[in-house]
N, C-alpha and C positions, 0 to 999 in steps of 0.2 A: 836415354829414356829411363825413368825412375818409377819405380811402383814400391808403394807402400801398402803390407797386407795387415790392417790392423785387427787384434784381437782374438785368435784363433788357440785350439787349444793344438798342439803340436805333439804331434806323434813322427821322432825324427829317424831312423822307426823308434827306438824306446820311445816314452810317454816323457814329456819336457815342459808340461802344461802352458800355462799363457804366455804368449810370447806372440812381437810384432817379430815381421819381416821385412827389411829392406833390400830388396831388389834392383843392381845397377845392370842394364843391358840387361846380359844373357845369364850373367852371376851374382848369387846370394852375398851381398856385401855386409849386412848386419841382422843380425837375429839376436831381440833383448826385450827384458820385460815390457820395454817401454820405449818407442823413437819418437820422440818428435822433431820435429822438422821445421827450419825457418821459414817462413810467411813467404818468401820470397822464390822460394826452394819448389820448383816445379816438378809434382810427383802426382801420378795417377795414384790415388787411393780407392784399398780395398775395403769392405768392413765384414770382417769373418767371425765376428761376435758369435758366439754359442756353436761354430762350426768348429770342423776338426781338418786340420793340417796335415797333408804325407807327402812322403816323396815320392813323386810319380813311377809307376810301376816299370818294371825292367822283363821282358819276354826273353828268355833265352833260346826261341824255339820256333821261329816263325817261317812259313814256307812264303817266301816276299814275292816269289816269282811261280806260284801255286805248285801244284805236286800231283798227282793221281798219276794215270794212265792205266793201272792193273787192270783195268776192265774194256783197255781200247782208247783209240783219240776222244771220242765221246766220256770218259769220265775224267778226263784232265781238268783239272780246277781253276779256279782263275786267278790272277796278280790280287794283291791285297791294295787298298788305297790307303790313304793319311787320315782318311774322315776314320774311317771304321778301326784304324788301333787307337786314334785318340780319343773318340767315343768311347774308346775301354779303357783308359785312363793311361793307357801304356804309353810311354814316351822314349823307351828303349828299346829298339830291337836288334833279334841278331837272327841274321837271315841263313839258310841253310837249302841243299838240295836236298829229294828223296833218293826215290825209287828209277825216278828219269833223269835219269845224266846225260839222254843221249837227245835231247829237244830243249833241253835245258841246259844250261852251262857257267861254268863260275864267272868268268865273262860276262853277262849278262845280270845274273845276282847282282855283283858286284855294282854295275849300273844302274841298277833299281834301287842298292841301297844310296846310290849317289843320291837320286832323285829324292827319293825321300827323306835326306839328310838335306838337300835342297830346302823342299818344301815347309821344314821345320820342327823336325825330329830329328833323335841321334840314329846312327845304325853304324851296325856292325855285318862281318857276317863271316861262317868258316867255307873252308875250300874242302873239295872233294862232296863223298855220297856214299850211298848204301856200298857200290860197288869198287873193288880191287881192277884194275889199277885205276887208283884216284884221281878224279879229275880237279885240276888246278890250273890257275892262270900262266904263271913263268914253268909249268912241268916240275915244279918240286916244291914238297909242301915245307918243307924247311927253308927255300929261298919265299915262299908267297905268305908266311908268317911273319919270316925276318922282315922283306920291305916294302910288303901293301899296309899301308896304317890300319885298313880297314879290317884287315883278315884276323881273325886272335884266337882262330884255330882250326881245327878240320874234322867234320863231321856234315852231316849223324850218319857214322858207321854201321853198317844192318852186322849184327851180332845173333847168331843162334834165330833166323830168320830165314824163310826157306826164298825168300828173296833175296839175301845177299849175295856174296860170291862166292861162300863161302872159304873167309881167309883162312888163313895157316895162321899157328904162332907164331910161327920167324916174319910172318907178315904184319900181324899186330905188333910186336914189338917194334916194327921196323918202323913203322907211324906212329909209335907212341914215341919213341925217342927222336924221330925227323921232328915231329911235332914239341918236342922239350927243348931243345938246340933250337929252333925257329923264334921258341917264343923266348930263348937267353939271348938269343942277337939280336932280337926287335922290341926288348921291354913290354911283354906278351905274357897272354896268359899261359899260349900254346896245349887250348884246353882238347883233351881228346874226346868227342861226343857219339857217345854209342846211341844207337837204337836199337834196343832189346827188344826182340821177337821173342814166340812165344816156344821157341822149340826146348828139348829137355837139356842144351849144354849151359841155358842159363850165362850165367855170367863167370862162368870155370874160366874159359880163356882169359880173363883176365884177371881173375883172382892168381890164375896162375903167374902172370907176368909181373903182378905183384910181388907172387914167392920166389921167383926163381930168377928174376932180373932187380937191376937198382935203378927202374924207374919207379918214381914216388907214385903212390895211390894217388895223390891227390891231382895227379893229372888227368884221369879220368872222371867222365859223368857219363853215370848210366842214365837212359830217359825212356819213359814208359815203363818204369818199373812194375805201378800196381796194375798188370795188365792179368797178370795172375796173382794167388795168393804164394805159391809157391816161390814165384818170381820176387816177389812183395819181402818173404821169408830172408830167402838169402840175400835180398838187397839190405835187408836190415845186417845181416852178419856182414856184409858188406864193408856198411856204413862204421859198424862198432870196430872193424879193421881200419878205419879213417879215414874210411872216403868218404865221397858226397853222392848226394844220391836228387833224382828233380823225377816229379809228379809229373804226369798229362794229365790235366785240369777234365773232368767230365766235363760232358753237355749234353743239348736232348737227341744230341743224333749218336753219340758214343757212349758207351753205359759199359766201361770197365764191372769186372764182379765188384769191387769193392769200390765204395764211396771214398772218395778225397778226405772225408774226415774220418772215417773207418781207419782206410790205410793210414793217415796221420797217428794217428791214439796209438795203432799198430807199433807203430816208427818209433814212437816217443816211449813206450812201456816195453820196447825192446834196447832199451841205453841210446838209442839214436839221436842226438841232439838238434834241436831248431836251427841251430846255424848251419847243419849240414844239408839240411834238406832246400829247395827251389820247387818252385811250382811253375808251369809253362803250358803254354796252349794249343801247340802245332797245328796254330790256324793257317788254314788255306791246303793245310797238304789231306792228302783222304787217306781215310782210316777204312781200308775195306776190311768185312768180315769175313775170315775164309772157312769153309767146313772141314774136318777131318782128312779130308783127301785133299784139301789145299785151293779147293774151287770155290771162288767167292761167291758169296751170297747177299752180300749187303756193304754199301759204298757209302760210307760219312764223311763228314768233312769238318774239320777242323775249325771252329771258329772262337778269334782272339777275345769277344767278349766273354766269353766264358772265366776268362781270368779273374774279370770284375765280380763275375756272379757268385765267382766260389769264396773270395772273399767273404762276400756277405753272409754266403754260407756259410764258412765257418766260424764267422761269428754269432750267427743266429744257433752253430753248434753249443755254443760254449768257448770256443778257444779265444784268449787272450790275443787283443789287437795288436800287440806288440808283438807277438811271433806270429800273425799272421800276415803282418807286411815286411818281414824280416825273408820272408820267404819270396817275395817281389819285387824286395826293394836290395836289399844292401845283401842278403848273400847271394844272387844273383849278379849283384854287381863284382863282387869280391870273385866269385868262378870265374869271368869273364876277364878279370885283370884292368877292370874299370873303376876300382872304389873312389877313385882319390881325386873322382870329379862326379861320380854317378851315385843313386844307392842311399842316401842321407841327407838331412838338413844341418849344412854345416856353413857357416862361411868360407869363400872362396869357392864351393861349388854349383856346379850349376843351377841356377834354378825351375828344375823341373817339379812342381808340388803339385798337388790335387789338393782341392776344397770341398768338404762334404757334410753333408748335414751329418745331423747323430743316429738316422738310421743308415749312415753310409751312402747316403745317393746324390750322386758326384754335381755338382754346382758349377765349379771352374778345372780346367784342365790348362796348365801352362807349362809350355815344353820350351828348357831355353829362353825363359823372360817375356815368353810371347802366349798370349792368350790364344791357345785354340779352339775351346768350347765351352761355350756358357749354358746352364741348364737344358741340355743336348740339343741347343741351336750349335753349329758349325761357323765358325767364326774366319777358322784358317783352311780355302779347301785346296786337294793338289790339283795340279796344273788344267787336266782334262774332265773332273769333276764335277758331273752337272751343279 
């Protein structure tokens, strides 16, 4: 099957202005000012005249198989579907546990990102959770990086969270390096994924394993960073130390102190560069609020359109389209250790794009050569989906 997308302005994420797309199956076969095609040559054509071109979004952070419980079996959230991340324009995801490792299971995960890789999306996902000892498929995350294709690292680690398990250093270490060796024997990212809570050791344990071990910075991502300003602070010194650092995207149920483009400007006027940073949505897992004394008071929930929203956000901020899909598209792909098929509009890669008018409001969503949403009718649904 052949789809021709004519006339669109492209943003690959940089800006590449007009340019057709030739689309064969599932991959981008030509991208050129101009294709035309013989009479004979049977191709679905697009026409994207005065629209704009991207690569569809990459979620580094999604709870596939929901997350809650802090408040009891009644606030356990629910599995995410195919409608509702393609509806947000996302065509990547990578799935993770919380808080609940013990009704949840990588196992499981695992199966859910099958299905939805089924259905007509890419996925990924890491092995383990908030909690010591990590839960993983084969019992070691250094064998479940090296030979599940799917696993490309282990996380989200609760860090300085009064819900972790509180690790040791020789424990971090111990998973930052399982997790580096996993990902040099299986051509992996072997990403280590924190979730930073809001306690005052911050992110010392790992600055520290920075200073005092010869594992690279760059195998860590902290997430949730702008959850405080404080936190926000040293994740910028952080960053100027050469890590990478990823947002949780607001929405109307989570109201970080600081706005996404707040903390951006923050990020950026502190040396931090755009390609270090990722934006993500930790949709489906719940974001309870705790008081002072650790007792919750208020139970959110993560939802993946917010990805889309903050986009337009911050472009209605001011911020330049090209580092606001740099942040969704290609340095997300590049943590992940996916560029060199995800991330980009490039020949040979897949073609996952998004079509959108010039105020941004998405027209076509196609994941993999396949049409799943046209001006948010559903096109592609998964299996059980009204």
């Amino acid at each position: 099957m052949f789809t021709l997308i004519k006339g669109g302005t492209l943003y690959g994420p940089e800006k590449m202005g007009g340019r057709d797309i030739l689309i064969a199956g599932r991959t981008i076969a030509r991208v050129s000012e101009h294709i035309d095609l013989p009479e004979q040559f049977e191709a679905r054509v697009i026409s994207a005249s005065g629209k704009v071109i991207t690569p569809g979004m990459i979620d580094l952070h999604v709870h596939l198989l929901g997350g809650g419980g802090e408040g009891g079996p009644r606030t356990r959230t629910p599995e995410i579907t195919l409608s509702k991340i393609t509806r947000a324009g996302v065509t990547t995801v990578v799935g993770c546990l919380g808080t609940d490792d013990v009704s949840r299971r990588p196992e499981a995960l695992l199966a859910k990102a099958m299905q939805l890789e089924e259905e007509g999306i890419s996925t990924y996902i890491y092995c383990g959770s908030y909690q010591f000892p990590l839960a993983t498929i084969t019992g070691c995350v250094r064998k479940d990086i090296a030979l599940i294709p799917k696993v490309i690292g282990v996380g989200e680690i609760a860090v300085s969270d009064h819900r972790s398990s509180q690790p040791t250093f020789e424990e971090l270490c111990r998973v930052a390096a399982e997790a580096r060796v996993g990902g040099m024997i299986g051509g992996k990212a072997g990403l280590v994924h924190l979730h930073m809570g809001s306690g005052k050791r911050m992110l010392d344990p790992i600055i520290r394993i920075v200073k005092e071990t010869e594992i690279p910075i760059g195998q860590f991502l902290p997430t949730h960073v702008t959850r405080t300003q404080s936190l926000l602070e040293q994740s910028i010194q952080f960053a100027k130390m050469g890590g990478n650092i990823d947002f949780t995207v607001r929405g109307q149920e989570l109201n970080f102190p600081l706005t996404t483009a707040k903390a951006l400007q923050m990020a950026l006027d502190g040396g931090t560069t755009i390609e270090q940073i990722t934006l993500s949505s930790d949709s489906n897992g719940s974001m309870p609020i705790f008081d002072e004394k650790g007792n919750m008071i208020k139970l959110a929930v993560g939802d993946i359109q917010n990805l889309y929203l903050e986009v337009r956000g911050l472009a209605k901020a001011g911020f330049s389209l090209e580092d606001i899909l740099k942040m969704v598209t290609s340095n997300p792909a590049k943590r992940a250790g996916i560029y060199q098929h995800k991330g980009s509009i490039e020949e040979g890669k897949d073609a996952d794009l998004l079509i959108l008018n010039p105020e941004l409001k998405m027209e076509w969503v196609m994941a993999k050569g396949q049409m799943m949403v046209h001006n948010d009718e559903i096109i592609v649904r998964g299996a059980f989906e009204p």
